[in-house]
C-alpha positions as CSV (number, residue, x, y, z in Angstrom):
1,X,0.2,-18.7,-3.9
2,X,4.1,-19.3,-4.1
3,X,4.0,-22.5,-3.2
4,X,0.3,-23.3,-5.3
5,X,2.4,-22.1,-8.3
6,X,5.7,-24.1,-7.8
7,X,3.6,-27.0,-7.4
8,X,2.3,-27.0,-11.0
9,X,5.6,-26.4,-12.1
10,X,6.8,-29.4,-11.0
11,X,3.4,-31.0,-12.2
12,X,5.1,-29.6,-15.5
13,X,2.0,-27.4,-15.8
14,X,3.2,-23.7,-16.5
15,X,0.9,-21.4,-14.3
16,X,-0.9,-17.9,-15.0
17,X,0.3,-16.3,-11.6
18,X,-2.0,-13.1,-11.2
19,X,-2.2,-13.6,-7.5
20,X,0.7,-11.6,-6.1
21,X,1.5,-7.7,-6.6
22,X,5.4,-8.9,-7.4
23,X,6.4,-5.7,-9.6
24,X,7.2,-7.3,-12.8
25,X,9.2,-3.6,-14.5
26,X,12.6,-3.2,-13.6
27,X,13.8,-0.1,-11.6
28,X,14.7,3.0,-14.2
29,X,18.5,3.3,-15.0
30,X,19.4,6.2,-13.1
31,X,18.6,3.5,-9.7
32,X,21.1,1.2,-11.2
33,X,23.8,4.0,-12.6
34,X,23.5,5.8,-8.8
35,X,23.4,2.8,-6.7
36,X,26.8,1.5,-8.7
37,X,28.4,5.4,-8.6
38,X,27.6,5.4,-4.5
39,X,29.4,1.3,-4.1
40,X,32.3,2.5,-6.5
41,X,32.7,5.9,-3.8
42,X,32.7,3.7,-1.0
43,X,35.3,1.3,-2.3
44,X,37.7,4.1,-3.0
45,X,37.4,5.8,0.1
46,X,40.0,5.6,3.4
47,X,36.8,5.8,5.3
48,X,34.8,3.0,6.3
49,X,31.1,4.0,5.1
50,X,29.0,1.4,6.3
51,X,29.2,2.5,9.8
52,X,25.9,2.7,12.0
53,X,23.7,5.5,11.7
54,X,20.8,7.5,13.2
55,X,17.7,4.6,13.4
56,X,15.2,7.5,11.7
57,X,18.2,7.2,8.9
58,X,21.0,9.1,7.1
59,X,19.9,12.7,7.6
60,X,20.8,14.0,4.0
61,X,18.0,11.2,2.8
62,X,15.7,12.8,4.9
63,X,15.9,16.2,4.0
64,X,15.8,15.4,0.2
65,X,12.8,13.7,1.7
66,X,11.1,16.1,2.9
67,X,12.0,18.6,0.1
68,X,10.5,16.6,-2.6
69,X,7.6,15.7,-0.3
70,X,6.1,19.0,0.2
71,X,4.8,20.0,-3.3
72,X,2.9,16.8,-3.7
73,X,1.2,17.0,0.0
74,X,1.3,20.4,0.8
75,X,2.7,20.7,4.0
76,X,6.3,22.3,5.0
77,X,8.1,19.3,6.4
78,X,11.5,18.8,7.9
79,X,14.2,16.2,8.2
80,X,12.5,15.5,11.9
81,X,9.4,14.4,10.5
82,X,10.7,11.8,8.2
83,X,11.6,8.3,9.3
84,X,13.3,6.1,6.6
85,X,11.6,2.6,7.4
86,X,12.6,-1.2,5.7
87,X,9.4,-0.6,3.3
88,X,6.1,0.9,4.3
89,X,4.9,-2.8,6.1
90,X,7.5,-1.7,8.6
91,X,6.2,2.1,8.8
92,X,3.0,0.6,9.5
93,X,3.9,-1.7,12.0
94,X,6.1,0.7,13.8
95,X,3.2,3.5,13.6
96,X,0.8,1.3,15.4
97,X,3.2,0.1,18.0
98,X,3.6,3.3,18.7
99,X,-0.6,4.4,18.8
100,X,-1.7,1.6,20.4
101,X,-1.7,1.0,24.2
102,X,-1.5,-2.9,24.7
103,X,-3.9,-4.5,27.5
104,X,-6.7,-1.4,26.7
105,X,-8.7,-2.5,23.7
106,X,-7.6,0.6,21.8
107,X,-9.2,0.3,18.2
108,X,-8.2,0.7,14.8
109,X,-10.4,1.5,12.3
110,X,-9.8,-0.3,8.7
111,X,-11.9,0.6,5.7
112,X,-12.3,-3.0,3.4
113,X,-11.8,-4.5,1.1
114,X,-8.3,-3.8,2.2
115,X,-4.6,-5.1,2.3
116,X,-4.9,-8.9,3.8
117,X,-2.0,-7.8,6.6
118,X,-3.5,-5.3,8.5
119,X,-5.4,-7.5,11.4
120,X,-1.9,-9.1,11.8
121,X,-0.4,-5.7,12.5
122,X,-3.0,-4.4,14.6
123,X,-3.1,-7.4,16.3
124,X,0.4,-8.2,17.2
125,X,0.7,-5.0,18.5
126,X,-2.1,-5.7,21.0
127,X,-4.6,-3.5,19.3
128,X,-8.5,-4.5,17.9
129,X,-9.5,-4.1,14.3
130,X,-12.9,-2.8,13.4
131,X,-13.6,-3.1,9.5
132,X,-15.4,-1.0,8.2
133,X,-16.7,-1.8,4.7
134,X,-16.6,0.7,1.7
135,X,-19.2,2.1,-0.6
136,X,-20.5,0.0,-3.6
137,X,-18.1,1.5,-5.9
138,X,-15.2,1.2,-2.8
139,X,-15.2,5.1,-2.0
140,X,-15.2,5.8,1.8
141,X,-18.6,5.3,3.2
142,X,-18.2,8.6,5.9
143,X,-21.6,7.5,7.5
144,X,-20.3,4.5,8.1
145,X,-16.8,5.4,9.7
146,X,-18.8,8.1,11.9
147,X,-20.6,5.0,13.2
148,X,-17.6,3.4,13.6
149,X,-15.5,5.8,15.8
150,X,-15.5,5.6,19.3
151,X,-13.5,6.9,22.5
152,X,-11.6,3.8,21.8
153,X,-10.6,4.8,18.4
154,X,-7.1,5.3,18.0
155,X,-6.3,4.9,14.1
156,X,-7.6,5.1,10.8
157,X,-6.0,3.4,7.8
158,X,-6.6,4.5,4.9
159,X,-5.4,3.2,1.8
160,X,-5.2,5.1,-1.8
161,X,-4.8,3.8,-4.7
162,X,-6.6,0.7,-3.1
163,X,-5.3,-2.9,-3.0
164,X,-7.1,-4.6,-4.5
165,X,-9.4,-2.5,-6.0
166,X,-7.6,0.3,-7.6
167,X,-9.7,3.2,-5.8
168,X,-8.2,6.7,-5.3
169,X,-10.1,9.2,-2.6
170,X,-11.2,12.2,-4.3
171,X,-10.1,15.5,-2.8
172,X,-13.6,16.4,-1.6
173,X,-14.3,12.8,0.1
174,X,-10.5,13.4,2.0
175,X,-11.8,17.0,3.1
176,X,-14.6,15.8,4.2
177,X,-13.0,12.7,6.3
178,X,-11.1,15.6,7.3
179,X,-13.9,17.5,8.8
180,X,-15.6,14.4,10.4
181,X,-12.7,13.5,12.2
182,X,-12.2,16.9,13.5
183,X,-16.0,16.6,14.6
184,X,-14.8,13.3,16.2
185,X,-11.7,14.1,18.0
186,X,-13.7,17.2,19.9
187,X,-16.5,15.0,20.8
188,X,-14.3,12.3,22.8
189,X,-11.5,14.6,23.4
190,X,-9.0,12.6,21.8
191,X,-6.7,12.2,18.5
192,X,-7.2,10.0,15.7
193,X,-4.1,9.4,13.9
194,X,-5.0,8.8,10.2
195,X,-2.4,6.2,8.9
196,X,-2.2,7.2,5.0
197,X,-1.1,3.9,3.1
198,X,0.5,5.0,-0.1
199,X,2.9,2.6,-1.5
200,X,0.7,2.9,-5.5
201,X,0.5,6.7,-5.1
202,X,3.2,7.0,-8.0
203,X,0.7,4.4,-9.9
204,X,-2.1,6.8,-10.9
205,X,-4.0,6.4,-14.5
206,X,-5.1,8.7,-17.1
207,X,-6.3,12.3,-15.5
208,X,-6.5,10.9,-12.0
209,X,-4.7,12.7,-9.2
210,X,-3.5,11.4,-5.7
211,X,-4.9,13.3,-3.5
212,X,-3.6,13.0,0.4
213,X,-5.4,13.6,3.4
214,X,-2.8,15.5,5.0
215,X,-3.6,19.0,3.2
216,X,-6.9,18.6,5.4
217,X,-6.2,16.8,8.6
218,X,-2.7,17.2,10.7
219,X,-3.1,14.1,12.5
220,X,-2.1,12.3,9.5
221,X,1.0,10.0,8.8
222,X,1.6,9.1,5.4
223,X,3.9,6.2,4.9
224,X,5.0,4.7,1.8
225,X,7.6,2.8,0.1
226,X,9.6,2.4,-3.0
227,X,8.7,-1.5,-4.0
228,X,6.3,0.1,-6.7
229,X,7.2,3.2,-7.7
230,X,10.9,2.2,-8.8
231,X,10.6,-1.6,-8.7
232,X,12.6,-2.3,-5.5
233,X,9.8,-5.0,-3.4
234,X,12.7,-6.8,-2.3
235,X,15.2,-4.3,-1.1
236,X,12.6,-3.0,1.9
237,X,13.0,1.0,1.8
238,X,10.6,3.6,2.3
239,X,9.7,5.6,4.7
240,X,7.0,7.6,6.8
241,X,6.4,11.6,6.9
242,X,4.4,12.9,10.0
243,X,2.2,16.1,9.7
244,X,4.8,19.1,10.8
245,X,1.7,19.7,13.5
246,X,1.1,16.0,14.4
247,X,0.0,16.3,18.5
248,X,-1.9,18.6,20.6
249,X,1.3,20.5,21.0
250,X,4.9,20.5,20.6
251,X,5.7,18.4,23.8
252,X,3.6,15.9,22.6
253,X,4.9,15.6,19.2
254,X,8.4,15.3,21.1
255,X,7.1,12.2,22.9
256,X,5.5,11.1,20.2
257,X,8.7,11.0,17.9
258,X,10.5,9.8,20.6
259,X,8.2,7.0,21.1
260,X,9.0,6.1,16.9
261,X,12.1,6.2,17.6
262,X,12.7,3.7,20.4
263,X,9.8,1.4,18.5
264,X,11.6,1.3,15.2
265,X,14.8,0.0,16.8
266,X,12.8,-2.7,18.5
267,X,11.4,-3.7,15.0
268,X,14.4,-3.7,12.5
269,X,16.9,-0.7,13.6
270,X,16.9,1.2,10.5
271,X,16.3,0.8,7.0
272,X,19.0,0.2,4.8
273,X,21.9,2.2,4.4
274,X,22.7,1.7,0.5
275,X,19.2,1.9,-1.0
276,X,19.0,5.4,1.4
277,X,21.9,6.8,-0.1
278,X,20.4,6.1,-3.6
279,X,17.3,8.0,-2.5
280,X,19.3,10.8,-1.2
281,X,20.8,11.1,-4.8
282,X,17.8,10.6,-7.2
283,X,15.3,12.1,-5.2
284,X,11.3,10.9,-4.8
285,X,10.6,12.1,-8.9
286,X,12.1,9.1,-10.5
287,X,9.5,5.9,-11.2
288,X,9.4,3.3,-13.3
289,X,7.0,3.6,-16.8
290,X,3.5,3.7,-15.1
291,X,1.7,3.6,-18.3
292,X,2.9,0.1,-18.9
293,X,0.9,-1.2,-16.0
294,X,-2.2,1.3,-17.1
295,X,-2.0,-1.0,-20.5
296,X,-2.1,-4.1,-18.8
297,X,-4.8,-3.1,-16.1
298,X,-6.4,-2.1,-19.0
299,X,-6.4,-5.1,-21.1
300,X,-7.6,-7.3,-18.3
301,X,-10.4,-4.3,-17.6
302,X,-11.8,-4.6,-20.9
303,X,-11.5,-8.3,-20.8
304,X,-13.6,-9.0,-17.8
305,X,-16.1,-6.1,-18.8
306,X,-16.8,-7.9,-22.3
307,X,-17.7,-11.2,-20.3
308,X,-19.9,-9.7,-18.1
309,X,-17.7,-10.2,-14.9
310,X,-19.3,-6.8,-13.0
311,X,-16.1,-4.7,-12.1
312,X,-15.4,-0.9,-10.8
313,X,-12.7,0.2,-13.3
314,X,-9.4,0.6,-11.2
315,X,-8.1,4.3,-10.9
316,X,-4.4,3.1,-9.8
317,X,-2.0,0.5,-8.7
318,X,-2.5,-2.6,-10.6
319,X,-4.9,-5.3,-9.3
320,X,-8.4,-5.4,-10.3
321,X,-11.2,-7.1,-8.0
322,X,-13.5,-8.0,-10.2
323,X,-17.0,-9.7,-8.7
324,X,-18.1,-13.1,-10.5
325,X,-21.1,-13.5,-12.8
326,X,-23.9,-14.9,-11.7
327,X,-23.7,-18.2,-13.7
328,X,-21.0,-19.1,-11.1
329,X,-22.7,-20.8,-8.3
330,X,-19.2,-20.1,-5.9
331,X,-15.9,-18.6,-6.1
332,X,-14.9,-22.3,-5.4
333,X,-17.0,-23.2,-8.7
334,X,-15.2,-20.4,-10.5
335,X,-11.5,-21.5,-9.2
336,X,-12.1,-25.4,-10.3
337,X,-12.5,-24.0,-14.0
338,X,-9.2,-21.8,-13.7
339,X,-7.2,-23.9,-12.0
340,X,-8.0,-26.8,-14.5
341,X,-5.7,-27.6,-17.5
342,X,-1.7,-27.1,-18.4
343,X,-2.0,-23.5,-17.5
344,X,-4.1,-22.8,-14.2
345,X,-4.7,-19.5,-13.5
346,X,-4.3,-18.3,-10.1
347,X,-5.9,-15.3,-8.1
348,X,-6.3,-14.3,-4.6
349,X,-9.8,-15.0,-3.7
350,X,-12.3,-11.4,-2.4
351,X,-12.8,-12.7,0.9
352,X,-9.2,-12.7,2.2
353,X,-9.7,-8.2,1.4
354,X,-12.3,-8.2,4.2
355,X,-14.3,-11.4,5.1
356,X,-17.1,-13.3,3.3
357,X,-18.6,-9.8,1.9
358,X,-16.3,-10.0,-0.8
359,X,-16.7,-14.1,-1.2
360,X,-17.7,-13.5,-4.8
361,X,-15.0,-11.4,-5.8
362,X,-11.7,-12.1,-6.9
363,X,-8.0,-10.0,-7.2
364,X,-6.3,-9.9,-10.1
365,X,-2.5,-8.4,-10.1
366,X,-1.7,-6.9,-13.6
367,X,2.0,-6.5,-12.7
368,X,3.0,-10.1,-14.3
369,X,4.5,-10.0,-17.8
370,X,2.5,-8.9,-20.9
371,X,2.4,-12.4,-22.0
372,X,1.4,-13.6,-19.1
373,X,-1.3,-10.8,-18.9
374,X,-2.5,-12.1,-22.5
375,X,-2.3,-15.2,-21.3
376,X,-4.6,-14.7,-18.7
377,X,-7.3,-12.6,-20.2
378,X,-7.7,-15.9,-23.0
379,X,-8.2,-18.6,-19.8
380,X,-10.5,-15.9,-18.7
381,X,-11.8,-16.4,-22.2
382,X,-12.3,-19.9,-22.0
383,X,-13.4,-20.2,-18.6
384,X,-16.6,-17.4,-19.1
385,X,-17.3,-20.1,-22.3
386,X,-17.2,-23.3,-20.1
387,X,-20.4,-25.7,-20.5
């Protein structure tokens, strides 16, 4: 979508880019004011401070961590299960290099529509992905995943608030994923690791909570970043939290972290030292205006809704996936009339979320500039008016 966009600049055309989740609000001032206190201390200081460090990171980063961690999940953690990652694409990546067995067929279960990236990870790292396609309104389908799970099952990735659609799990559909995977793990005799996705939990609307699975199931990991939360896509920090009782028992969560340990070094060696002492400092409460994105999601919400495009209002984060009208015969129909004119409008089309179930939907990333969001919601205007 980069490169669709620079083309009709050069065309002289001047795009309406709502394909990519690019964070358009810049970090809060306390990121900027820390991260320049921290480069002014290391300039003044006899002691060279960009020296190498431990590959889980610095461990003052990971204690604050895990101390501003445990009121929002509920459980106790420590600086031992926290491991500071280049953004949460990394903690994923490592995670399932470190579940999955290569040469054994060992499954991972993904729940669709669902982040376009996750066959690639699962399947560089030797693994096989098994979708598994929400409800109608994109909630967890738990008949379905009990279906899915076999003794093959090694992972479950979750992902709340939802790219693309916005979804957040309530507590009793976690509880109860909770329960059935318990159920599951006795009947095979094995251990599904749930891999909890949460780089938009900080992007939650109205009286919506975030809700985490790991209050109800220990073998959860929870990885996140802080690319939405504070703005920072491009620096690559964040980081992953085990359950404190991850493992049938304490030798196995050694081996297990152990196992992270060596697999992260393989991958990228450790997340970044600067954004990690800026962490340490401002702690996991600080996030950029949330209720800025809400307005945008919002306007495009009530947009679409007025033209009839059939859409399940978006809880969190800040795409929408909105399905097409019937009076258009195809997406393909659909993206001729937005992509026509001086100003096409661009949008990642349903089917890359999960296959050709979601052909006749479309994504829809509020996080571009207000004017660019008003911009949009008149194409969408003048496209639901075509002849």
């Amino acid at each position: 979508m980069f490169e669709l966009g620079t083309q009709y600049r050069k065309e002289g055309k001047q795009p309406i880019d709502l394909s990519i989740g690019n964070p358009d609000i810049r970090p809060p001032e306390i990121y900027y004011s820390t991260l320049s206190d921290i480069i002014a201390s290391r300039h003044s200081s006899s002691d060279n401070m960009h020296k190498y460090m431990p590959n889980a990171g610095y461990l003052d980063t990971r204690e604050v961590v895990a101390r501003d961690l445990e009121p929002r999940l509920g459980s106790s953690f420590s600086a031992a299960d926290i491991v500071m990652t280049a953004g949460a694409a990394n903690a994923l990546d490592v995670s399932l290099m470190t579940i999955i067995e290569p040469g054994v067929q060992d499954e991972v279960i993904v729940v669709a529509p669902c982040f376009v990236e996750y066959q690639n990870y699962i399947e560089n790292n030797r693994g096989r992905q098994v979708l598994v396609h929400a409800s109608i309104d994109f909630d967890l389908d738990l008949d379905a995943l009990e279906s899915a799970i076999t003794s093959r099952t090694r992972a479950l990735i979750i992902n709340s608030p939802n790219n693309p659609t916005g979804r957040i799990y309530s507590e009793e559909t976690l509880r109860a994923l909770g329960d059935l995977l318990d159920r599951k793990n006795q009947e095979y005799g094995i251990e599904i690791i749930v891999l909890e996705d949460a780089p938009y939990d900080r992007l939650v609307f109205g009286s919506v909570r975030y809700e985490s699975l790991m209050m109800w199931y220990r073998g959860t990991i929870y990885l996140t970043s802080f690319s939405k939360s504070l703005g920072l896509a491009g620096e690559r920090i964040g980081y992953l939290a085990m359950h404190p009782q991850i493992g049938q028992d304490d030798e196995t969560r050694q081996i297990f972290r152990a196992a992270l340990g060596t697999n992260l070094r393989t991958r990228v060696v450790n997340a970044p030292g600067l954004q990690q002492k800026v962490i340490a400092k401002i702690g996991l409460n600080q996030s950029i205006p949330v209720g800025e994105y809400e307005s945008r999601v919002n306007r495009l919400a009530d947009t679409l809704e007025s033209l009839g495009f059939p859409l399940v209002r978006p809880q969190g984060a800040f795409y929408l996936f909105p399905q097409l009208p019937d009076r258009f015969a195809s997406e393909e129909a659909f993206r001729a009339l937005a992509h026509s004119g001086e100003d096409p409008l661009l949008y990642t089309p349903g089917r890359f979320f999960g296959g050709m179930e979601y052909d006749r939907y479309i994504r829809l990333a509020a996080c571009a500039s207000s004017a660019d969001v008003e911009r949009g919601c008149e194409k969408l205007k003048r496209i639901a008016n075509a002849p």
